[in-house]
C-alpha positions in Angstrom: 0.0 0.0 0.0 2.8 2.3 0.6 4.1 1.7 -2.9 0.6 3.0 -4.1 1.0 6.7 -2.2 5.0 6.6 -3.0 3.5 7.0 -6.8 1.3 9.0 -6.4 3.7 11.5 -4.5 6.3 10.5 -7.4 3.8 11.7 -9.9 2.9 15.3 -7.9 6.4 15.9 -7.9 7.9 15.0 -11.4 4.5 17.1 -12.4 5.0 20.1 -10.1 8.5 20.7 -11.1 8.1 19.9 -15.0 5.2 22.5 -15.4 7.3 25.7 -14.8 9.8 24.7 -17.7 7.5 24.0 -20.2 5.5 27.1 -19.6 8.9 29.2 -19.6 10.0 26.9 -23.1 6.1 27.3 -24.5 6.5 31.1 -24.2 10.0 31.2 -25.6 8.7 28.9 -28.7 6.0 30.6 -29.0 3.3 27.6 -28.5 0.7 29.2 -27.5 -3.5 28.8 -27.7 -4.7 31.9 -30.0 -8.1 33.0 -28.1 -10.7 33.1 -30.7 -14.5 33.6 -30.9 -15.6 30.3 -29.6 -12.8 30.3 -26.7 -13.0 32.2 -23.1 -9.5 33.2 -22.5 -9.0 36.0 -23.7 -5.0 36.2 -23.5 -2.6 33.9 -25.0 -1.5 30.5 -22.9 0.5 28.1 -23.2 -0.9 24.5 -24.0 1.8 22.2 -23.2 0.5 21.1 -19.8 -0.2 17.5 -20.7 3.7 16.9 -21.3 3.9 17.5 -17.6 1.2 15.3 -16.7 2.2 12.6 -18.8 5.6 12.3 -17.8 4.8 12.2 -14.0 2.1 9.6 -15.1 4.6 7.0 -17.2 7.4 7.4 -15.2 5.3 6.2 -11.9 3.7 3.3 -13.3 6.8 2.2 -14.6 8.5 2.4 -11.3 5.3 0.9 -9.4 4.0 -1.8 -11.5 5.8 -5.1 -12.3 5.4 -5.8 -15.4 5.8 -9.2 -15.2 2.6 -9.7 -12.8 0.6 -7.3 -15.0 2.0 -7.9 -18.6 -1.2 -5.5 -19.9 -0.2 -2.9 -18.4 2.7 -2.5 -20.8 0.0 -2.1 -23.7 -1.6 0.1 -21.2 1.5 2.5 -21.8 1.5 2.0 -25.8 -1.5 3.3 -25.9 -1.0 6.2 -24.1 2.4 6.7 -26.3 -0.4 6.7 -29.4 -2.3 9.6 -27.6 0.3 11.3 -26.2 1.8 11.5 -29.5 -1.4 12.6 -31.2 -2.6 15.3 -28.6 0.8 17.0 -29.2 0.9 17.0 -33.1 -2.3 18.6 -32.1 -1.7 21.2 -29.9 1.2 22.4 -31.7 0.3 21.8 -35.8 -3.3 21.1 -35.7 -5.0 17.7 -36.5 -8.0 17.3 -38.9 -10.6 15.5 -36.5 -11.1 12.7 -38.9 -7.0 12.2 -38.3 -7.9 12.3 -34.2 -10.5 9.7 -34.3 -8.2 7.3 -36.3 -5.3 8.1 -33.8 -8.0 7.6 -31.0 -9.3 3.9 -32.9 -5.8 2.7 -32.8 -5.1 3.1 -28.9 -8.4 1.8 -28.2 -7.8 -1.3 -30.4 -4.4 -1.5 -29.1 -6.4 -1.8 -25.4 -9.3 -4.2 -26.1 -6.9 -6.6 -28.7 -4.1 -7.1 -26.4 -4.8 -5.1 -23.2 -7.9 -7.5 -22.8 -9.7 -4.1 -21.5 -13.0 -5.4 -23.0 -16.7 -5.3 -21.4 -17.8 -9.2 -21.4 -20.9 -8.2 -20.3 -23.7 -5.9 -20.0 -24.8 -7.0 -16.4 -28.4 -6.6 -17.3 -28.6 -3.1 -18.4 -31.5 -3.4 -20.6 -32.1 -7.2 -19.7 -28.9 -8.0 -21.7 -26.1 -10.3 -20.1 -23.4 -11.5 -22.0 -22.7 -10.1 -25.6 -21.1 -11.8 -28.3 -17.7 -11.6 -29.7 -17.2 -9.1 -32.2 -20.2 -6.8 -30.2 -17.8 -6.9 -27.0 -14.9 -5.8 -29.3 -17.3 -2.9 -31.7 -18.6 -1.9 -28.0 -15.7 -2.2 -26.1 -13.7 0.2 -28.9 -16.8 2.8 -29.1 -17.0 2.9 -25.2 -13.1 3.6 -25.1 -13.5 5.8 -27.9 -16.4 8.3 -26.2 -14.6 8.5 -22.9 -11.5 9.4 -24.5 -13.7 12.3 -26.4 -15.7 12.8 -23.1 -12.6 14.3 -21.7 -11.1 16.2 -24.4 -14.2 18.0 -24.9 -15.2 19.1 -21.2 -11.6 20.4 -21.6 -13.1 24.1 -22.0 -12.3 26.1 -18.9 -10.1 26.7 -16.2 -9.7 24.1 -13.6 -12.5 21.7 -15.0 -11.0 18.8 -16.8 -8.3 18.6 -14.3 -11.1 18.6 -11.0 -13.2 16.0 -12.5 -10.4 14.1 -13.6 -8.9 14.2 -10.2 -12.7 13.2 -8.3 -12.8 10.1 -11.3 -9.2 8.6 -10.7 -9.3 9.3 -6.6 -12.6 7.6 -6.6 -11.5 4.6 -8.8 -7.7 4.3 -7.0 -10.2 4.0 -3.8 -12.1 1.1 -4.8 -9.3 -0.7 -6.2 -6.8 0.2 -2.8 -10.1 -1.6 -0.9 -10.2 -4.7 -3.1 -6.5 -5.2 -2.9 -5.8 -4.7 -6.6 -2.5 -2.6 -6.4 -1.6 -2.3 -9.5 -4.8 -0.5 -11.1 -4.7 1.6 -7.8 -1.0 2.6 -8.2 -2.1 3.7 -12.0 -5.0 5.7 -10.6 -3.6 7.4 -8.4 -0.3 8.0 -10.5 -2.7 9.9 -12.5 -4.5 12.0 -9.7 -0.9 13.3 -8.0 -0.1 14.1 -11.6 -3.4 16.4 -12.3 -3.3 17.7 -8.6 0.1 19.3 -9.8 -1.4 20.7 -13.0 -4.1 22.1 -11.3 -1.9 24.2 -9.2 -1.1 26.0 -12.2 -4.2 25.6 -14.0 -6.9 26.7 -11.0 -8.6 30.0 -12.6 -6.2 32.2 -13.9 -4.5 29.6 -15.8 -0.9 30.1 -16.4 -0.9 26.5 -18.6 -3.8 24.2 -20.2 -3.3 20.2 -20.4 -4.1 20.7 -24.2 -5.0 17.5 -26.1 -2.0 16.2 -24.8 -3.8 15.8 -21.4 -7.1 15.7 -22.0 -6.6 12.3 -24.2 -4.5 11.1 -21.8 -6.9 11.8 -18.8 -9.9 10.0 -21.3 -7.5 7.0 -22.3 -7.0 6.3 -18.7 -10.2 6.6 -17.3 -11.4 4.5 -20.3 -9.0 1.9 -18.6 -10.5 2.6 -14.7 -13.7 1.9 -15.3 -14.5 -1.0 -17.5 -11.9 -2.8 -15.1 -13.8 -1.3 -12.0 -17.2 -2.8 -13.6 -15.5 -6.1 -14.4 -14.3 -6.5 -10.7 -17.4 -4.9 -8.8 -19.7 -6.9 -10.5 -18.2 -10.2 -10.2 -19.2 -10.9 -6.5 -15.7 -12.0 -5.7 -14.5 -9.3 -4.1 -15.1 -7.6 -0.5 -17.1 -5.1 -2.2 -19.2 -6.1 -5.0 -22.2 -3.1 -6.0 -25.1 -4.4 -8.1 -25.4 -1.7 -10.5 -21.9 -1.4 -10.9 -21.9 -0.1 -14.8 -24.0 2.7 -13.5 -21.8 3.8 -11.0 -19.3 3.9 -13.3 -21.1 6.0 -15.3 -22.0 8.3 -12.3 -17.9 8.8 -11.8 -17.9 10.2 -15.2 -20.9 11.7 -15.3 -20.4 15.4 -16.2 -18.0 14.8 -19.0 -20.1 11.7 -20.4 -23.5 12.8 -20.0 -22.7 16.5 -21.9 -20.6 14.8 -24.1 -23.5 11.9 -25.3 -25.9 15.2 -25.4 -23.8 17.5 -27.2 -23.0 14.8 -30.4 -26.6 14.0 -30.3 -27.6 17.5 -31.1 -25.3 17.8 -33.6 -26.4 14.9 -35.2 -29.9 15.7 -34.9 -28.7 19.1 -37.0 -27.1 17.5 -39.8 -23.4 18.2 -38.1 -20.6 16.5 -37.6 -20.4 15.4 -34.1 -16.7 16.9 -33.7 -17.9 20.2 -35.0 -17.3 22.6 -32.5 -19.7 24.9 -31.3 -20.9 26.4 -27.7 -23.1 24.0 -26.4 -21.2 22.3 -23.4 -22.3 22.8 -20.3 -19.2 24.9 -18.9 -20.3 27.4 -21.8 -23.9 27.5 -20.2 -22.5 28.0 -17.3 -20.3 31.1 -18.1 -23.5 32.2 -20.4 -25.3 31.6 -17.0 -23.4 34.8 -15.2 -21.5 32.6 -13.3 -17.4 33.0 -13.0 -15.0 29.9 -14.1 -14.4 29.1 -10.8 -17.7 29.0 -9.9 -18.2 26.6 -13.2 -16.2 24.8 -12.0 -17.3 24.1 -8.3 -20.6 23.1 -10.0 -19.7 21.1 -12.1 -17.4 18.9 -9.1 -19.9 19.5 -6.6 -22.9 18.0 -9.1 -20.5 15.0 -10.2 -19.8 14.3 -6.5 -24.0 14.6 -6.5 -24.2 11.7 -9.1 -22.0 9.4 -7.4 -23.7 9.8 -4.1 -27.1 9.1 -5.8 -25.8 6.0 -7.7 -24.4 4.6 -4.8 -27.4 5.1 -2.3 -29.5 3.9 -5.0 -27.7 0.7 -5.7 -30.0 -1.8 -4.4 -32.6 -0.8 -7.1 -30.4 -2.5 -10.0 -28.7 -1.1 -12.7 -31.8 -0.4 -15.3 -33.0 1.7 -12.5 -30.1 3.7 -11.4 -29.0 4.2 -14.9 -33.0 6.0 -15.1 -32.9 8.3 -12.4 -29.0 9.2 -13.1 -30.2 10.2 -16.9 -33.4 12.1 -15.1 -31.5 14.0 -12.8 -28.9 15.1 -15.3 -31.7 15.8 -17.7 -33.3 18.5 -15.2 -29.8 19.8 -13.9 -29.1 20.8 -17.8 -32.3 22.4 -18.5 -32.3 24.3 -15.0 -29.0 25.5 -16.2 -29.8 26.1 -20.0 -32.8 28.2 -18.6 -30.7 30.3 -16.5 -28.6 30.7 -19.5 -31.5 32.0 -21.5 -33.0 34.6 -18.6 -29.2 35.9 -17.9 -28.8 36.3 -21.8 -32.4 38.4 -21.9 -31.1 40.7 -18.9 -28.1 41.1 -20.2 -30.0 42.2 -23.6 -32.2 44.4 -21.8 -29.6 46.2 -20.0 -27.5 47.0 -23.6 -31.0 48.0 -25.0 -31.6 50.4 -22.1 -27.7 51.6 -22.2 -27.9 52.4 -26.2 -31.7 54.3 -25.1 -29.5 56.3 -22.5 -27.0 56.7 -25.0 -28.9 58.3 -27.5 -30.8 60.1 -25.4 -28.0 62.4 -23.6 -26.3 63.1 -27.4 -29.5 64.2 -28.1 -29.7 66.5 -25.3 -26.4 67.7 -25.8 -26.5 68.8 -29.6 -26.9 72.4 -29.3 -30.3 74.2 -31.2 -29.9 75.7 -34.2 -30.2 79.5 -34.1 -31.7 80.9 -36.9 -31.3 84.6 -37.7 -33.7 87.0 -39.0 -33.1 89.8 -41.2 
């Protein structure tokens, strides 16, 4: 157990120290993110920050894990070479999105082929138990896929990605400390010290993002965390077994999984690509909302930390159920705050109506009267 915190601390540290040399080697290259119309910041930022992360990350589980007692774990770290690699061709050249979702296929297949990171089973979500071959290995890819996306989208203000990221690997490196699987809790909390670094020089104002480098990262390995956690939690043989186990997984990722599955739905529903990008997440509501990026922020956490409290006290019920009232309550929680959205943005339209009336009004009063004279 020991060896578990020892990475972890590894992880903060390599993390903490690596940060302020890239930013200073970002800014001295140039590599910067160019605030744009669709982007909050409004200054330029360095993007670099998942070089940090991943290097804590890699360089813990290879001192933690023995490879010879876990040999997936070393496709485990080919995989995260593939999007490591990708996210940083990314952040620095730019990647068409077709080119990021073969890159993101390849470490996914490199998972479920030899990583054996596959989901057997659906354990009765929607009466279904076990799933054939080649739907295990389509669903299995898709699932890896999404989560991966999940991340790199919710990726869209201060603080965020790196909070939830941090409550979904704690939260999993928990479980797996308590069932006595050491390696999977070594990698997940490898990753946590490593985003609790970056988030000391992320928190809101940002001196550096993760950029795709990290965000793909972050998904690829919570991908990884939670089809093992449903494997072992729903097996029975372990000291703590949950019957809806797939929807408390889902709950752990909830804010980045649940906008994400809305966001490409509405896009598909409106003829677009589901990578287009466009405002619709629900940090952009939030900002839209009035409220401040770390406010966002807190929300978001505090309402993921909601989820998991709900899926967990609601267990019992079985997974069909849980899986119905998580989807309810997320469903109301995004309408309350696309409705705030909505009666912020009509206020705030008022108020530049009533300024331009004010406006107008006092150059009016100002413009002298014509004299005229009279002969």
């Amino acid at each position: 157990m020991d060896n578990i915190f020892l990475c972890g601390g590894l992880s903060f540290l390599i993390t903490f120290f690596a940060i302020p040399v890239i930013i200073q080697v970002a800014k001295e290259k140039r590599l910067f993110d160019e605030p744009d119309e669709r982007k909050i910041h409004q200054v330029v930022i360095p993007t670099l920050g998942g070089l940090g992360i991943f290097s804590g990350f890699v360089f813990s589980i290879l001192m933690g894990v023995s490879f010879g007692k876990h040999p997936e774990f070393q496709f485990f770290i080919a995989s995260t070479i593939v999007v490591f690699f990708l996210g940083l061709k990314d952040d620095i050249l730019i990647i068409s999105p077709s080119k990021k979702f073969i890159g993101q296929v390849i470490a996914a297949g490199i998972l479920v082929q030899f990583g054996g990171i596959q989901i057997n089973s659906l354990h009765g979500l929607l009466g279904i138990h076990t799933i054939p071959h080649l739907a295990n290995l389509a669903l299995s890819v898709v699932t890896i896929v999404m989560i991966i996306n999940s991340f790199n989208l919710i990726d869209g203000i201060d603080g965020l990605a790196g909070a939830l990221g941090i409550i979904s690997t704690a939260s999993f490196g928990i479980y797996f400390i308590l069932v006595h699987e050491t390696a999977y809790a070594t990698m997940s909390l490898a990753l946590t010290g490593s985003l609790i670094a970056f988030l000391i020089f992320n928190f809101p104002p940002a001196k550096i993002f993760m950029g795709d480098t990290g965000s793909l990262l972050l998904g690829l390995v919570n991908s990884i965390l939670v089809i093992k956690f449903i494997a072992i939690a729903s097996a029975g043989n372990h000291s703590i077994s949950f019957h809806s186990a797939p929807a408390i997984g889902f709950s752990i990722l909830m804010i980045p999984l649940f906008d994400t599955i809305r966001v490409f739905s509405l896009r598909i529903l409106n003829r677009r690509s589901p990578f287009s990008p466009d405002r619709n997440h629900i940090h952009h509501f939030l900002l839209d909302a009035g409220f401040s990026h770390q406010q966002a922020t807190l929300i978001c956490v505090l309402t993921n930390l909601l989820f998991i409290g709900i899926a967990l006290f609601f267990d019992g019920l079985g997974v069909n159920y849980v899986f119905l009232i998580l989807i309810g309550v997320g469903t109301i929680f995004m309408w309350s705050i696309y409705l705030l959205k909505n009666k912020n943005q009509k206020i705030d339209s008022k108020m530049a109506d009533l300024k331009k009336d004010t406006v107008s009004s006092h150059r009016f009063l100002s413009t002298k009267p014509e004299v005229l004279e009279v002969d």
